[in-house]
C-alpha positions as MATLAB code, in Angstrom:
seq = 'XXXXXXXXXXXXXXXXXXXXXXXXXXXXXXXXXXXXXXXXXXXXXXXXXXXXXXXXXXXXXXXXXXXXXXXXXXXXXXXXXXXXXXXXXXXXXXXXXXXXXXXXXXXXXXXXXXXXXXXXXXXXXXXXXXXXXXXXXXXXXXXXXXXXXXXXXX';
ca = [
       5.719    9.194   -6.732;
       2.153    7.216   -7.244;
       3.859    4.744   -8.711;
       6.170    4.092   -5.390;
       3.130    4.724   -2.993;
       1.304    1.675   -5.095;
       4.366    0.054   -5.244;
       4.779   -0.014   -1.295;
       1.227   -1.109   -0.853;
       1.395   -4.015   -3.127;
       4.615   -4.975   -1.534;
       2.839   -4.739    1.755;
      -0.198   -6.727    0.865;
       1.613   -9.303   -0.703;
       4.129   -9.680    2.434;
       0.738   -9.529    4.742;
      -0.584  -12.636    2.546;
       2.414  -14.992    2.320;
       2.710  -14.194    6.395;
      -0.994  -15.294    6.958;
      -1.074  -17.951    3.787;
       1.786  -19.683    5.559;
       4.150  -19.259    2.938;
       6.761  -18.213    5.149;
       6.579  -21.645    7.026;
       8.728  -24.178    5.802;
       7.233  -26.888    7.170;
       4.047  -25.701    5.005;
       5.938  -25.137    1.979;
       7.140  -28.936    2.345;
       3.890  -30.413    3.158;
       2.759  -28.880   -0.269;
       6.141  -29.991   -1.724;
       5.951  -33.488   -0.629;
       3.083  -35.029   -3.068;
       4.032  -38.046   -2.469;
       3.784  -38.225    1.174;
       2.018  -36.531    3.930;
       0.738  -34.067    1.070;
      -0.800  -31.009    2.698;
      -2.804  -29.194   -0.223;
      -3.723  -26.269    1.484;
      -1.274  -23.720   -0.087;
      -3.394  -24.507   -3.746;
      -5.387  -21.507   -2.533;
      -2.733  -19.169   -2.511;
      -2.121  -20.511   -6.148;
      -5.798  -20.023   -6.817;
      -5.566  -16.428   -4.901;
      -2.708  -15.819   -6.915;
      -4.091  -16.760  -10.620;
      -7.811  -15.512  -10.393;
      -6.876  -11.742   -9.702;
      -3.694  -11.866  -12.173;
      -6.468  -13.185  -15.019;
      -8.448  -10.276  -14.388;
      -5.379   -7.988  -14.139;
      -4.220   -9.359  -18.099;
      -7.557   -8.512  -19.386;
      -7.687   -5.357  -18.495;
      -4.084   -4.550  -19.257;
      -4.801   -6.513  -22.748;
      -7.379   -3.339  -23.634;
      -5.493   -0.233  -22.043;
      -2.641    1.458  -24.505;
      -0.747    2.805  -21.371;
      -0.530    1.610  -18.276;
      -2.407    3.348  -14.823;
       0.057    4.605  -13.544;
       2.519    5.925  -16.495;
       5.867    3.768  -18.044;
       5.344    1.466  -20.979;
       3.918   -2.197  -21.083;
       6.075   -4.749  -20.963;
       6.039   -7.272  -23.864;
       4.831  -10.678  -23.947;
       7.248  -12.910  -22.522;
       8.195  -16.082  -24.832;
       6.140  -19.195  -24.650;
       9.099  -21.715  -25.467;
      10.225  -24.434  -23.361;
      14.617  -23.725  -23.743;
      17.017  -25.199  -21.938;
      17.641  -22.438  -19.770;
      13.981  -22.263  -19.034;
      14.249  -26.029  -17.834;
      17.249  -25.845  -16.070;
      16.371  -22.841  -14.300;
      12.446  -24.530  -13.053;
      14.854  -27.530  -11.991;
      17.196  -25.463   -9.762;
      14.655  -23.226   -8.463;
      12.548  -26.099   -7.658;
      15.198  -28.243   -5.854;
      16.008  -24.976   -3.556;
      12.556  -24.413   -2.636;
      12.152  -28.067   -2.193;
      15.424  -28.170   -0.211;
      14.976  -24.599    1.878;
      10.754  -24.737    2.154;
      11.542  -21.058    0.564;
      11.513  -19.047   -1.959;
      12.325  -15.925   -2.629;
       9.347  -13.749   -1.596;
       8.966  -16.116    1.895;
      13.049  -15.822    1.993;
      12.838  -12.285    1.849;
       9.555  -12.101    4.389;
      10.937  -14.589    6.999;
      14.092  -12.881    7.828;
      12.933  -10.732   10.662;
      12.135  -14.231   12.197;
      14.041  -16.538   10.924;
      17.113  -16.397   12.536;
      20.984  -16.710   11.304;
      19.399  -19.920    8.864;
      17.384  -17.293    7.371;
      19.674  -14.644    6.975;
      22.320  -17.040    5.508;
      19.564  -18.428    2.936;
      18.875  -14.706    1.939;
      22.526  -13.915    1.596;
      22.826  -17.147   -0.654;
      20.156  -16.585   -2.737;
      21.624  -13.273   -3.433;
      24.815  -14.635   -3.872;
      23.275  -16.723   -6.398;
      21.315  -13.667   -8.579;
      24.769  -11.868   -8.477;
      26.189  -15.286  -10.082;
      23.775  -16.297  -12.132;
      24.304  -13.871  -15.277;
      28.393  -14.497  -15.496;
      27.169  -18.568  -15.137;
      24.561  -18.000  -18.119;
      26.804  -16.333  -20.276;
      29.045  -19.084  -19.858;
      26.799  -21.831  -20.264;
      25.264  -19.896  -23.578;
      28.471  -19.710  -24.616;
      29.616  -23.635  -23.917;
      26.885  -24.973  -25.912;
      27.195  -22.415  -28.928;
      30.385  -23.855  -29.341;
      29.187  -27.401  -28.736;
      26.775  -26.803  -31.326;
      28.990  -25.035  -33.842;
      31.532  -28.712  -33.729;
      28.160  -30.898  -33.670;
      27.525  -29.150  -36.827;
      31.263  -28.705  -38.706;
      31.361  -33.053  -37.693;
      28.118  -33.638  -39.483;
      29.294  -31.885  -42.937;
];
């Protein structure tokens, strides 16, 4: 039960910040997006706000056994650079590039943002639901693509 009481705060808090950040603004999100034009830097704090508490967070979860609040830590994620790690950035990217959202904004904006909203959130979801069946077959494309590469070469 703590664990969904912290849960609902943190979800609150971080709704409450991307609503006053201006994260849920589009037009924001593509002044921040558009370096190469009428760049509007402003949203670097919410990176900085976003990075300086989650360093502090690491290094005290790097010293605790459990965590505060019960479960199991998660593992390290993986530091290499795959394909699906690149394609992935480069879809996400062109979406929130695209939109001006992603999907804690998306998910924020919808009492507001009308039927374009609603139909952005429905598509993203759309998209998740997708996205595993797509993998599998795109894993499973280039495993064979790399299984003739290799039987050519011999």
């Amino acid at each position: 039960m703590l664990r969904n009481v912290f849960a609902f705060l943190a979800g609150g808090l971080f709704g409450a910040g991307l609503l006053v950040s201006g994260m849920t603004n589009t037009e924001k999100v593509q002044g921040w997006l558009d370096i190469f034009g009428a760049w509007d830097p402003t949203l670097a704090f919410v990176l900085g706000g976003a990075i300086l508490p989650m360093t502090v967070a690491w290094n005290i979860a790097a010293r605790r056994a459990r965590p505060a609040l019960g479960g199991e830590m998660p593992g390290k994620p993986g530091a290499e650079i795959d394909r699906n790690l690149v394609i992935g950035s480069l879809m996400f990217g062109a979406g929130w590039g695209l939109a001006g959202l992603c999907p804690g904004p998306a998910v924020a904006s919808i009492s507001w943002g009308g039927l374009g909203g609603v139909v952005f959130l429905l598509a993203m979801i759309g998209g998740m639901v997708v996205a595993p069946a797509a993998r599998r077959q795109l894993d499973s494309m280039a495993t064979a693509l790399g299984s003739q590469s290799s039987n050519s070469g011999a």
